[in-house]
C-alpha positions in Angstrom: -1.1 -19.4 -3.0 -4.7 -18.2 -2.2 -7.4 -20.7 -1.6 -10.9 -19.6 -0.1 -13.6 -21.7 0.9 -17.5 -19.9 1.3 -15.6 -16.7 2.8 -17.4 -14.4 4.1 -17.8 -11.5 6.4 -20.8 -9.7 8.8 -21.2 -6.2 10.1 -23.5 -6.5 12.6 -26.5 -7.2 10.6 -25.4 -6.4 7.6 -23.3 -8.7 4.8 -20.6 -7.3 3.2 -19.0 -10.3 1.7 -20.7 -13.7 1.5 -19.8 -17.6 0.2 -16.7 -16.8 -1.5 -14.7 -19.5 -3.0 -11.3 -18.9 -5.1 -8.5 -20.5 -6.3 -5.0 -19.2 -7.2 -1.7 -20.6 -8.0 1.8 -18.8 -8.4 2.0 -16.2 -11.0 -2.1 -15.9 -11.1 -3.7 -12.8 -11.0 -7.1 -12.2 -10.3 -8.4 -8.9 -11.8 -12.0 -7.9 -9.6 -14.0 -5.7 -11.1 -17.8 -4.7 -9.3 -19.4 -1.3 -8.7 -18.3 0.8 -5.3 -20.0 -1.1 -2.2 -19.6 -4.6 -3.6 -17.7 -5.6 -0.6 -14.3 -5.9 -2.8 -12.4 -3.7 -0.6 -13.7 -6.2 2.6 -12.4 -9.7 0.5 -8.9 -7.6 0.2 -8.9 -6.6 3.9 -9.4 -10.3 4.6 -6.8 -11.3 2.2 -4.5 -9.2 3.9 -5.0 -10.8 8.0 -7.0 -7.0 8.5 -10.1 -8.4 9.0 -11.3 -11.9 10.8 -13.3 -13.6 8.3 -16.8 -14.3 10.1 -17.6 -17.1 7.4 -15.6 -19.8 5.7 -11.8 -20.2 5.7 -9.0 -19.1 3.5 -5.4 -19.6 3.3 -2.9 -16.8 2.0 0.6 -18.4 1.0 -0.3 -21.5 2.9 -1.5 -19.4 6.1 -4.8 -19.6 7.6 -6.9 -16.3 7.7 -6.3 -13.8 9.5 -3.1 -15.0 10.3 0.1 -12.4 12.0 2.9 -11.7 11.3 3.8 -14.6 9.0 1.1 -13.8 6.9 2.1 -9.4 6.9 6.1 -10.9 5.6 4.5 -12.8 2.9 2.1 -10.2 1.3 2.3 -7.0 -0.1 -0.9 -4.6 0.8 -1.6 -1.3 -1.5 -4.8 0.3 -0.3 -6.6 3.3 -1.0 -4.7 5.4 1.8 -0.7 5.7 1.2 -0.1 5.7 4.8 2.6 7.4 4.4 4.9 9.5 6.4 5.0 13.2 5.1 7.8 14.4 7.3 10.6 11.4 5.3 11.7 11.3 2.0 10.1 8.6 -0.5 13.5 7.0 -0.3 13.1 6.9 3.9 10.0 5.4 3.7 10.2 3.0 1.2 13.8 2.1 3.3 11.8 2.3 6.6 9.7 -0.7 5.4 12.5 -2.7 4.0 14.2 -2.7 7.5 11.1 -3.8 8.7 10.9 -6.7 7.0 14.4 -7.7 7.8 15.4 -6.8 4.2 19.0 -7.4 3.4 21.2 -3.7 2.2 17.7 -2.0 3.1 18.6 1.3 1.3 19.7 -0.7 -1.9 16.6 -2.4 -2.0 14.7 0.8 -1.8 16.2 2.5 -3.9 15.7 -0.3 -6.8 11.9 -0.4 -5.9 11.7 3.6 -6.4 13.6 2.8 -9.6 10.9 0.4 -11.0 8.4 3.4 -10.5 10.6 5.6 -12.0 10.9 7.6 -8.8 14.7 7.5 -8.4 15.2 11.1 -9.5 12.3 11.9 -6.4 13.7 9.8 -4.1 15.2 12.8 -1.9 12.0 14.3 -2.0 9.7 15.0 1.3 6.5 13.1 0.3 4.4 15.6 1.3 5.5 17.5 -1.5 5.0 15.0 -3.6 1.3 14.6 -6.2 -1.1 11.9 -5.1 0.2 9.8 -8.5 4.1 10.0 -6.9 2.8 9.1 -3.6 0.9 5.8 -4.8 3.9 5.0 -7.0 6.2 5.2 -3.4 3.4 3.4 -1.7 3.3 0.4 -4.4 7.7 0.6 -4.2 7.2 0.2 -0.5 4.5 -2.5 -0.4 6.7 -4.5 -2.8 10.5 -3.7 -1.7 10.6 -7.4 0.5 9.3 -9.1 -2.9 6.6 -10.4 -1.0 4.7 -14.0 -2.4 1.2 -12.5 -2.6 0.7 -8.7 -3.7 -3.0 -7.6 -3.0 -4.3 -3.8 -4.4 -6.7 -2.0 -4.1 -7.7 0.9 -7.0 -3.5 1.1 -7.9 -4.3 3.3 -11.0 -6.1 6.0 -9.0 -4.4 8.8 -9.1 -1.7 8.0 -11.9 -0.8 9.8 -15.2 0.2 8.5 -17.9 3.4 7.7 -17.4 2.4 6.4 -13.7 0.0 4.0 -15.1 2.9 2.8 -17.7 5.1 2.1 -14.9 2.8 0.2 -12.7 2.0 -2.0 -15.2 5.1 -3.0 -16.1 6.0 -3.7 -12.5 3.4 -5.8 -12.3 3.7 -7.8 -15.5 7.2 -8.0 -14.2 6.2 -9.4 -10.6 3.9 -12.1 -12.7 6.3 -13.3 -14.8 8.3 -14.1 -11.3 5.4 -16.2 -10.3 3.9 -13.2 -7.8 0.1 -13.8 -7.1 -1.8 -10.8 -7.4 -5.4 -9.7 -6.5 -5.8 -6.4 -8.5 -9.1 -4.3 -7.2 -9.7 -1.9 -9.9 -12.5 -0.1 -12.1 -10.3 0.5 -14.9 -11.4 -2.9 -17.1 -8.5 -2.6 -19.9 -5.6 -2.4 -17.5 -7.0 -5.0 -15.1 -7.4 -7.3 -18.1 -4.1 -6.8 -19.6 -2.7 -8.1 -15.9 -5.1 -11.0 -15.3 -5.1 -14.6 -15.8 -9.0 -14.5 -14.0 -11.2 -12.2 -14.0 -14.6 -11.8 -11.5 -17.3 -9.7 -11.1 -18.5 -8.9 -7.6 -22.0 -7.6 -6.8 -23.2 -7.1 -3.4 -20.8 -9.0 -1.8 -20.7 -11.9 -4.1 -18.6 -13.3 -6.9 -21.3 -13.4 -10.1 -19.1 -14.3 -12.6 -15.1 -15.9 -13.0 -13.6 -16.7 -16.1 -10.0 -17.8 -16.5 -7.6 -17.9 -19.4 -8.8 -18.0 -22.8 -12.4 -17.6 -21.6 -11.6 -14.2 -20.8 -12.4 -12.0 -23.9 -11.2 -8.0 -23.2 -13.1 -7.2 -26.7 -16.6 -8.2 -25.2 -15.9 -8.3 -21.5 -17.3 -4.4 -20.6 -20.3 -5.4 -22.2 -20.4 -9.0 -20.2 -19.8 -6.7 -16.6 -22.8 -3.9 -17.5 -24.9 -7.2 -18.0 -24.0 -8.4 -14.7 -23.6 -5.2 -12.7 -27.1 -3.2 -14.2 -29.0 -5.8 -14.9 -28.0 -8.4 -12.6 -27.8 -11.2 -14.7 
């Protein structure tokens, strides 16, 4: 479902991403973990058609990067901004989105993705009067209300309580157990673990470390990323 070969991306002079090479099959999920600048944000924006790689190759649900619209039906995209409209209701927007990706019963749909966030009793509710936890649970209901293939996010936790956090996860669990391929950007270790099938490190702009499956230990692994992330190892 995601395949890269030596991506990588340029800004002007400067390399913000550089010879990365994954692999991921349905139902995989890729936890990435690195400190702020490590060019994770940039690999997602490539994942995601937003950015033209200026290295490499990659497919995305068997669409070459950066793809179009193809490649915008098959993924979902949660990044730091909710892009949100303020003026609808969570239920509008989420709606809005569903109608744009020729949804079927567009309201029905929204609804049962504001439902998996626990957001249905909110769902009449302007967003701009909504916290910033709320609004990333309607952003996450509206990247996900077409049940897209490939769901790529960016820092999902930010932002959420408790009970936010609870729900999220659960989603997610829920979307890998349907075989969803995920890329999960976060700095939250435990959560990101308790998702992933692989898990990488990223320091500027590279991938220092993947481990998959039973190689990845949650007891020891904050201990394996300070290694890698202050001492460079």
């Amino acid at each position: 479902m995601i395949a890269t070969r030596a991506l990588g991306r340029r800004f002007g002079g400067r390399t913000a991403v550089r010879d990365v090479t994954i692999s991921l099959g349905a139902g995989d999920v890729l936890a990435l973990f690195g400190p702020n600048g490590a060019g994770k944000t940039t690999l997602l924006r490539m994942l995601a058609g937003l950015l033209r790689p200026t290295e490499g190759s990659a497919t995305v649900a068997a669409i070459a990067l950066p793809g179009g619209a193809e490649l915008r039906a098959a993924i979902g995209y949660i990044s730091h901004a909710s892009m949100l409209y303020g003026a609808l209701t969570a239920r509008e927007n989420v709606e809005l989105a569903a109608k744009l990706f020729g949804v079927r019963e567009p309201r029905t749909q929204a609804m049962r993705a504001l439902e998996r966030m626990e957001l249905r009793d909110r769902a009449e509710t302007p967003v701009r009067l909504l916290s910033r936890g709320m609004q990333q649970r309607v952003s996450i209901a509206r990247a996900t209300v077409h049940e897209p293939s490939v769901v790529l996010l960016d820092e999902p936790f930010t932002g959420l309580d408790d009970s936010g956090s609870a729900a999220l996860g659960a989603h997610l669990a829920m979307l890998r157990a349907a075989g969803t391929t995920m890329v999960l950007v976060t700095h939250q270790i435990a959560e990101g673990l308790a998702l992933a099938t692989h898990a990488a490190i990223m320091r500027e702009g590279e991938l220092v470390r993947i481990d998959q499956g039973s190689a990845i230990d949650p007891s020891t692994y904050l201990g394996v990323y300070r290694e890698h992330v202050t001492h460079g190892a």
